[in-house]
PLY file of the C-alpha trace (Angstrom):
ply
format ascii 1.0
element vertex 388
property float x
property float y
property float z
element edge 387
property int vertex1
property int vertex2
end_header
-5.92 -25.54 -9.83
-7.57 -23.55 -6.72
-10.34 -24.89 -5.23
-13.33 -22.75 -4.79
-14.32 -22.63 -1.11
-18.15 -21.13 -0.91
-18.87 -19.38 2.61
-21.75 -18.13 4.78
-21.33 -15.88 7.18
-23.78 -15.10 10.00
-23.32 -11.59 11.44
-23.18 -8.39 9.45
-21.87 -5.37 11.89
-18.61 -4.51 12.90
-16.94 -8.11 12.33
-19.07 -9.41 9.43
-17.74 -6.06 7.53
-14.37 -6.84 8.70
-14.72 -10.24 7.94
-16.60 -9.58 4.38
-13.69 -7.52 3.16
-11.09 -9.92 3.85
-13.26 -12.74 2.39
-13.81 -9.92 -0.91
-9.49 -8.91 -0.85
-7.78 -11.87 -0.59
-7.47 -13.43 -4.04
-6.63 -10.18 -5.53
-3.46 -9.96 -2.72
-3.22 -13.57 -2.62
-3.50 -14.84 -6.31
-1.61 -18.27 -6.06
-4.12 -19.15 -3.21
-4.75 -23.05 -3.11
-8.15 -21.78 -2.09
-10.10 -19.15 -3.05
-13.20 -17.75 -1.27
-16.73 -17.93 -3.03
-19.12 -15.12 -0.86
-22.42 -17.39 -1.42
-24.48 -15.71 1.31
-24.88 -13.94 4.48
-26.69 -14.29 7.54
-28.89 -11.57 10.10
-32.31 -11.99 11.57
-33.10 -8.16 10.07
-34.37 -8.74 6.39
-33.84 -4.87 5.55
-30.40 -4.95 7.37
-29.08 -8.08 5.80
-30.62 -7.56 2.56
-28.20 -4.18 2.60
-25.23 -5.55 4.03
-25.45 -8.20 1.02
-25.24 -5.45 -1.67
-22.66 -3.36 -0.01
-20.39 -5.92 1.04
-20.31 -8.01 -1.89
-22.33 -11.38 -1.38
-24.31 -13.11 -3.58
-27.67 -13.79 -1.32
-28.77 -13.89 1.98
-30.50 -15.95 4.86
-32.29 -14.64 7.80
-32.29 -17.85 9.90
-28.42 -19.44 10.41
-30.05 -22.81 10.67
-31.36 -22.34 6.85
-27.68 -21.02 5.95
-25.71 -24.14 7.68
-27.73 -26.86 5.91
-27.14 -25.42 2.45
-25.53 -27.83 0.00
-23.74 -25.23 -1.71
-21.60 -24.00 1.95
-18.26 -25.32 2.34
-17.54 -23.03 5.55
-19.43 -21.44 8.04
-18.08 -17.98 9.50
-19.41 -17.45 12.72
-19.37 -13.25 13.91
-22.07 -13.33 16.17
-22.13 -12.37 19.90
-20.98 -15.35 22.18
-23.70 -16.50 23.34
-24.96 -18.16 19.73
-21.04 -19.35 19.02
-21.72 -22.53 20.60
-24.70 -23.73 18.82
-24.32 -22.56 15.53
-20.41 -23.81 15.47
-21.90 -27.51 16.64
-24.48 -27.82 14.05
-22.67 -26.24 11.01
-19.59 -29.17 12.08
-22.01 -32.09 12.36
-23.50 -30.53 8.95
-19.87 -30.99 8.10
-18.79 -27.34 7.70
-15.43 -26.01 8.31
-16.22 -23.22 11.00
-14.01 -20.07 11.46
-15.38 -18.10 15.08
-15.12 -14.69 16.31
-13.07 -14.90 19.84
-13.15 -15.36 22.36
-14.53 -19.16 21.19
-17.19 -19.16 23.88
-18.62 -17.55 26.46
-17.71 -20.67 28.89
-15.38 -23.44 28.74
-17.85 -26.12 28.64
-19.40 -24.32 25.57
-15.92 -24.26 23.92
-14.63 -27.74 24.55
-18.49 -28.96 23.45
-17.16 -26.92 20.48
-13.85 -28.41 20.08
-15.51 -31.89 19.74
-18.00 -31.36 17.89
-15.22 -30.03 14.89
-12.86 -33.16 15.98
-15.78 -35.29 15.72
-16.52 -34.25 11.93
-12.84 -34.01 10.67
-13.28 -30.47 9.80
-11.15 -27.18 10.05
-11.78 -24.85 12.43
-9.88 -21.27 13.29
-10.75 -18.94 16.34
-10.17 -15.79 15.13
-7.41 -14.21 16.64
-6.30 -11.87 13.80
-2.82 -10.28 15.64
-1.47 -13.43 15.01
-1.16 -12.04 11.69
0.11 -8.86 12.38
3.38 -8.91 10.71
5.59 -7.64 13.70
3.71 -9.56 16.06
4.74 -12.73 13.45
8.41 -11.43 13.36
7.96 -11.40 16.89
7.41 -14.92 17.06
10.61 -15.63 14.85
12.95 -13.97 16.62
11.87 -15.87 19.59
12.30 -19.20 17.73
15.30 -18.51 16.51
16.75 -17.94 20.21
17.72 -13.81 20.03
15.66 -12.73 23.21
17.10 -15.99 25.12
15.42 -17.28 28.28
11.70 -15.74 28.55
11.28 -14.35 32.08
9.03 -11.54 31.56
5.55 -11.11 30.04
3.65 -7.80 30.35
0.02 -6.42 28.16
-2.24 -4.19 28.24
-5.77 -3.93 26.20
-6.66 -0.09 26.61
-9.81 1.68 25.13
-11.89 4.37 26.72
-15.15 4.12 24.38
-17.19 3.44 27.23
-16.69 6.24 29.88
-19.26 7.76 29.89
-22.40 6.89 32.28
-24.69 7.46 29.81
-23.31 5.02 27.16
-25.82 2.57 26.38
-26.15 -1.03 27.86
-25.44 -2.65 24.44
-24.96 -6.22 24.47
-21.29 -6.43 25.24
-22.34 -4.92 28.21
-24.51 -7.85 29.25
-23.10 -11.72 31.12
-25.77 -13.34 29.05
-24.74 -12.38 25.32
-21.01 -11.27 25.60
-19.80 -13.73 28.89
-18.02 -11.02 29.97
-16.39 -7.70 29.30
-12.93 -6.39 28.47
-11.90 -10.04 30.19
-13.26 -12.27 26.97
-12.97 -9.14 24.46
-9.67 -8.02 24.97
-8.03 -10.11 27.49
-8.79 -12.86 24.87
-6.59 -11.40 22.56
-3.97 -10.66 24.76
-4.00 -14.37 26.42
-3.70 -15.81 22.60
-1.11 -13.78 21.72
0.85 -14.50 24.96
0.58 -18.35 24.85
1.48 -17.81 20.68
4.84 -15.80 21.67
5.98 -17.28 25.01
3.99 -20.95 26.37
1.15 -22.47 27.69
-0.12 -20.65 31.11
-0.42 -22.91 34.17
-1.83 -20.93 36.87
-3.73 -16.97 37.35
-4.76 -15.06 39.89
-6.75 -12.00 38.94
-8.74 -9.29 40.19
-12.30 -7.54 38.34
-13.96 -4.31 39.06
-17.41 -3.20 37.61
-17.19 0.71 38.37
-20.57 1.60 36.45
-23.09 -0.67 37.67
-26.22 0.67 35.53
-26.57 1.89 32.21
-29.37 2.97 30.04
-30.92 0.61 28.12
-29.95 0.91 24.52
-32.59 1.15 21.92
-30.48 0.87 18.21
-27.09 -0.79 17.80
-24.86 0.84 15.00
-21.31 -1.28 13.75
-19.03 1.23 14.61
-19.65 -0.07 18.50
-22.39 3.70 19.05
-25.91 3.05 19.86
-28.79 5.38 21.14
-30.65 5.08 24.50
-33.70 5.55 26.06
-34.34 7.30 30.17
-34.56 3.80 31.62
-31.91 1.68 32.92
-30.88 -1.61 33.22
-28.01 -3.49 35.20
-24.31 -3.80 33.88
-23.41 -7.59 34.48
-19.95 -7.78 33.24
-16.41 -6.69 34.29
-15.30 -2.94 33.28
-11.82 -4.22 34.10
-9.91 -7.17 34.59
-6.16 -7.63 35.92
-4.36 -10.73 35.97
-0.91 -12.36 37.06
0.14 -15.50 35.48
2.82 -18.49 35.48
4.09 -20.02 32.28
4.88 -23.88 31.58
8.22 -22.49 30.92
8.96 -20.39 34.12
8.17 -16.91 32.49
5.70 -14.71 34.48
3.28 -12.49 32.89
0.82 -9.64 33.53
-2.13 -8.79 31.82
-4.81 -6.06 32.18
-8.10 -4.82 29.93
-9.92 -2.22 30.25
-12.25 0.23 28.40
-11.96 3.10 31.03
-8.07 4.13 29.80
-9.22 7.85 29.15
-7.13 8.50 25.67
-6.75 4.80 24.71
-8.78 3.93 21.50
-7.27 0.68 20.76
-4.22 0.41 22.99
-3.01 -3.56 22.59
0.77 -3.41 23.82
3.09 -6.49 24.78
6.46 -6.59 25.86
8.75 -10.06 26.40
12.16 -9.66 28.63
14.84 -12.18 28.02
18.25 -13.17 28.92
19.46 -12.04 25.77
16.86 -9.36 24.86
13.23 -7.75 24.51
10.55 -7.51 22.02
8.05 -4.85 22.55
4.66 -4.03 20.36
2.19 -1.59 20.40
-0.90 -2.17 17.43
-1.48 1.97 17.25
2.05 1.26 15.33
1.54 -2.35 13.93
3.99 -1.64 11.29
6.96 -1.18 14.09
8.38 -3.68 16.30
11.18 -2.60 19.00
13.94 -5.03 19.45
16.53 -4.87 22.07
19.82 -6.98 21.88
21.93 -7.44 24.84
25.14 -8.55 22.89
24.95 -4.64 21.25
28.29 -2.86 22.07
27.83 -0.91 25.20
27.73 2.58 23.10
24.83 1.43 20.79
23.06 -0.31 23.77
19.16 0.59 23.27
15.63 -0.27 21.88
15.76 -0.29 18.00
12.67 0.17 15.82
11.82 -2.01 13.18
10.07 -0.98 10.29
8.25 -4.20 9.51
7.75 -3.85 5.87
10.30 -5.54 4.03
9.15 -8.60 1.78
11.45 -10.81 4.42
8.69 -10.14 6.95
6.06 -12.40 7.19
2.73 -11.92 4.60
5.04 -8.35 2.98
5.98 -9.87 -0.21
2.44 -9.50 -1.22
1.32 -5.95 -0.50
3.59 -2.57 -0.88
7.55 -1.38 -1.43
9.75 -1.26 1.28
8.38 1.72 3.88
4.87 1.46 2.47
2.45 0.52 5.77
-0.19 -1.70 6.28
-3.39 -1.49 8.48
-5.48 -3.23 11.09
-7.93 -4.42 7.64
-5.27 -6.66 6.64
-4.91 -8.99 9.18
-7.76 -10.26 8.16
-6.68 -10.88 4.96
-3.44 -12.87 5.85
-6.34 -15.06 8.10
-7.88 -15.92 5.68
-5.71 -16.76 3.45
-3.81 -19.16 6.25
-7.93 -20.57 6.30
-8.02 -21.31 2.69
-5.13 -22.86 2.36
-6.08 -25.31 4.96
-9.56 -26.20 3.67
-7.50 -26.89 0.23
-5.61 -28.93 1.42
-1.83 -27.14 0.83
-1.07 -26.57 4.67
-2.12 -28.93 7.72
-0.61 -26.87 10.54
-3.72 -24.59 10.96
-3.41 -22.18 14.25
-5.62 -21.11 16.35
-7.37 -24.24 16.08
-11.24 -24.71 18.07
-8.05 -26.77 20.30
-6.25 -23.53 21.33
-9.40 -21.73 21.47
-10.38 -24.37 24.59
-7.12 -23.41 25.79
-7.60 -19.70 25.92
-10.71 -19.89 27.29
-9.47 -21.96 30.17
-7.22 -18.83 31.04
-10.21 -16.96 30.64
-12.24 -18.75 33.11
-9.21 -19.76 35.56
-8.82 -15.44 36.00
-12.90 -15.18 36.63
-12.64 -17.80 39.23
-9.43 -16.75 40.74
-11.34 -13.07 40.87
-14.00 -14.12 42.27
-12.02 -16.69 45.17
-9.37 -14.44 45.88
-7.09 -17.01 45.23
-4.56 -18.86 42.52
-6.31 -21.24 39.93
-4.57 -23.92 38.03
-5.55 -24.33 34.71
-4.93 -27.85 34.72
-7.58 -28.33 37.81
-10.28 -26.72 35.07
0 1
1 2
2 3
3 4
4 5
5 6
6 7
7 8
8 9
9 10
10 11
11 12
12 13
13 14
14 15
15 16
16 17
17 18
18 19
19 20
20 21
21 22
22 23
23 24
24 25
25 26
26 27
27 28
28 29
29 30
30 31
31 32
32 33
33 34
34 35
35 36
36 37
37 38
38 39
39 40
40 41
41 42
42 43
43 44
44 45
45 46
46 47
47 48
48 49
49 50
50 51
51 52
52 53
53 54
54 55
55 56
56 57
57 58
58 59
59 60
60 61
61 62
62 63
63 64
64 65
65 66
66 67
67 68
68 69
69 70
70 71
71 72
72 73
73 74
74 75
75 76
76 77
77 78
78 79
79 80
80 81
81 82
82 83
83 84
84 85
85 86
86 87
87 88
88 89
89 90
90 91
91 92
92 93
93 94
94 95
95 96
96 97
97 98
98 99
99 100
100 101
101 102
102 103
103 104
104 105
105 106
106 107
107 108
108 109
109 110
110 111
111 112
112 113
113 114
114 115
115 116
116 117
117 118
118 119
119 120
120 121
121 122
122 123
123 124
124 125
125 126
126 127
127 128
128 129
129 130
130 131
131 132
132 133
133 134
134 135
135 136
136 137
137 138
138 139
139 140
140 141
141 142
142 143
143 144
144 145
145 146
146 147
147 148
148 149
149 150
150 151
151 152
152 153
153 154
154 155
155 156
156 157
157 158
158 159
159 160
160 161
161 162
162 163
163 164
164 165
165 166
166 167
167 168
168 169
169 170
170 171
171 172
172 173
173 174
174 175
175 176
176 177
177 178
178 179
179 180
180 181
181 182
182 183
183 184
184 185
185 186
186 187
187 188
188 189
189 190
190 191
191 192
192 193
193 194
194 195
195 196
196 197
197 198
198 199
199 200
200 201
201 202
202 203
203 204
204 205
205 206
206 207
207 208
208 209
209 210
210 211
211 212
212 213
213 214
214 215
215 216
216 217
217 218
218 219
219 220
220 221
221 222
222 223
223 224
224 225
225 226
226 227
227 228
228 229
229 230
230 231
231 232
232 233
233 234
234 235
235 236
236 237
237 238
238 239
239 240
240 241
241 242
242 243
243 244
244 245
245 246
246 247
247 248
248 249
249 250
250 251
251 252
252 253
253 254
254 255
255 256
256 257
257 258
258 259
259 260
260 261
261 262
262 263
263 264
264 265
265 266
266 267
267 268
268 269
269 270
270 271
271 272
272 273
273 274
274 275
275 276
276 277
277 278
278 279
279 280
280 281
281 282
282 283
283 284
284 285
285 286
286 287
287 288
288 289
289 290
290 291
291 292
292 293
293 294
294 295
295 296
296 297
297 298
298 299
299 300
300 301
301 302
302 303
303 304
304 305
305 306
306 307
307 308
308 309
309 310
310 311
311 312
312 313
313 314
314 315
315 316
316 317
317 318
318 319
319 320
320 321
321 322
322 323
323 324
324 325
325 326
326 327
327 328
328 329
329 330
330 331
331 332
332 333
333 334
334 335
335 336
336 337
337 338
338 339
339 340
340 341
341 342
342 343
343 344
344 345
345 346
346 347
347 348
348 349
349 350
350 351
351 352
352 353
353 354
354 355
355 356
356 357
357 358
358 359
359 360
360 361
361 362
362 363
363 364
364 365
365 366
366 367
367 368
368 369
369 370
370 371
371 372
372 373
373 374
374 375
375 376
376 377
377 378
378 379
379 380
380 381
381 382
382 383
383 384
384 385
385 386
386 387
């Protein structure tokens, strides 16, 4: 019999909706769950706003102060989609309240905060998952069986790019991902987070950076009203921009691959532009999420007159998580990842699968890559991750 698993989540904008729908969706695509979610309450300091997000997204209650949410009884796991800077302490205390805790990414806004984090959830004995959802993209997770099973050979190459452009212009608000104290940084932890996870997921553990930031709008005005599609209003005065517009970075792998990684949200054209590509001895793998339902796969051993990229159509119930959505050729979207993460999440806290990934553990580790490219950018020089 499934177990009932009753969750609070604090944050209601653009990842507590995300997060709310997969939480609402996955029994009804996942029906032999070992765990099935119970939406007891959510959390935001705005009464009106969290009052409304409640009704329209399907909870039972609400809470306006997190601390009141993580010592509830009836919570089995706290979801944390706040900015960074509360990850840290509302993580800690929902583990020592003995929580499971799923987090937004990047874990932390520092190392320190995220191994404090790590050991606080070891500590307890309870699950935790850093929410890097293109894990469960199903090409990126074909990806990371056709690696296993040996058909790209040898890794040498890494290569990805994070490109959006919703930013540009001057007059775009200084909302808080715009600011060192709440976000911890810019397209670096946002989407050079993602990109680091998926690269240590598909090819090995980094061991050393070297990376280079550039800040090429230094004020902004200040932003009066926050909406969740990432818009907000401003008013004539202006405040400083303390985070990174762009980051670049070089790395080294543990297994002699090099890799290349760059964010940005000044790529005029790019809305959401997350592409990888792996060289091999025997092959390449290359992704792009504006197609997440394609994955191009290149075979060396191919005859020389068929020689070329070929396009997978990632939508046959042999891919990973497609047995339990559409026919062959019918498409998923971004919404679903979600879904297959928290499914992997349930099934943990119920007990019917140990090996939970990414783990607070891995979270420490991606933030280490994090930090090792912010210190290398501001040293000019190489960082070891170990020496972190």
């Amino acid at each position: 019999m499934a177990r009932n698993v009753n969750v609070g989540l604090v944050g209601y904008s653009f990842m507590g909706k995300a997060h709310s729908h997969a939480f609402k969706d996955m029994s009804f695509f996942f029906p032999d769950a070992s765990g099935v979610p119970v939406m007891k309450a959510i959390c935001g300091r705005n009464e009106e706003n969290v009052k409304g997000a409640a009704a329209e997204f399907g909870w039972e209650g609400y809470e306006t102060d997190w601390k009141t949410l993580v010592a509830r009884d009836d919570i089995d796991l706290i979801d944390v989609s706040t900015p960074g800077d509360s990850h840290a302490e509302i993580a800690i205390a929902a583990a020592e309240a003995g929580k499971h805790v799923f987090c937004e990414k990047p874990l932390a806004n520092t190392l320190s905060e995220a191994r404090a984090m790590a050991d606080a959830v070891n500590r307890a004995g309870v699950k935790s998952m850093v929410a890097y959802n293109y894990r469960r993209v199903p090409a990126v997770a074909l990806a990371k069986r056709l690696i296993e099973e040996g058909r790209i050979g040898q890794v040498y190459h890494w290569r990805a790019v994070y490109l959006q452009d919703w930013i540009m212009d001057p007059d775009f608000p200084l909302v808080w991902r715009l600011q060192k104290e709440k976000a911890g940084s810019g397209p670096h932890g946002d989407l050079n987070a993602h990109i680091i996870d998926l690269a240590r997921y598909l090819v090995g553990e980094i061991t050393e950076v070297t990376g280079m930031q550039e800040t090429f709008i230094k004020e902004r005005p200040i932003a009066e009203e926050i909406d969740a599609a990432l818009g907000a209003s401003a008013a004539t005065r202006k405040g400083p921009v303390t985070v990174d517009d762009t980051t670049l970075a070089l790395a080294r792998f543990e297994n002699g691959a090099v890799g290349s990684f760059e964010a940005t949200r000044f790529a005029g054209g790019r809305r959401n532009g997350n592409r990888f590509e792996i060289n091999g001895s025997k092959g390449s793998i290359a992704f792009n999420l504006e197609k997440m339902n394609e994955l191009q796969y290149y075979d060396r051993a191919d005859e020389d007159h068929v020689q070329g990229f070929r396009e997978i159509i990632v939508t046959e119930g042999a891919h990973p998580y497609m047995d339990r959505w559409w026919p062959p050729g019918h498409i998923i979207g971004w919404e679903h990842t979600f879904i297959h993460e928290i499914y992997d999440l349930m099934q943990a806290i119920a007990g019917a699968d140990d090996d939970l990934h990414p783990d607070f553990d891995e979270g420490v580790r991606d933030q280490a890559v994090l930090e090792a490219i912010s210190l290398s950018a501001e040293h000019g020089a190489w960082v070891r991750i170990a020496d972190l």
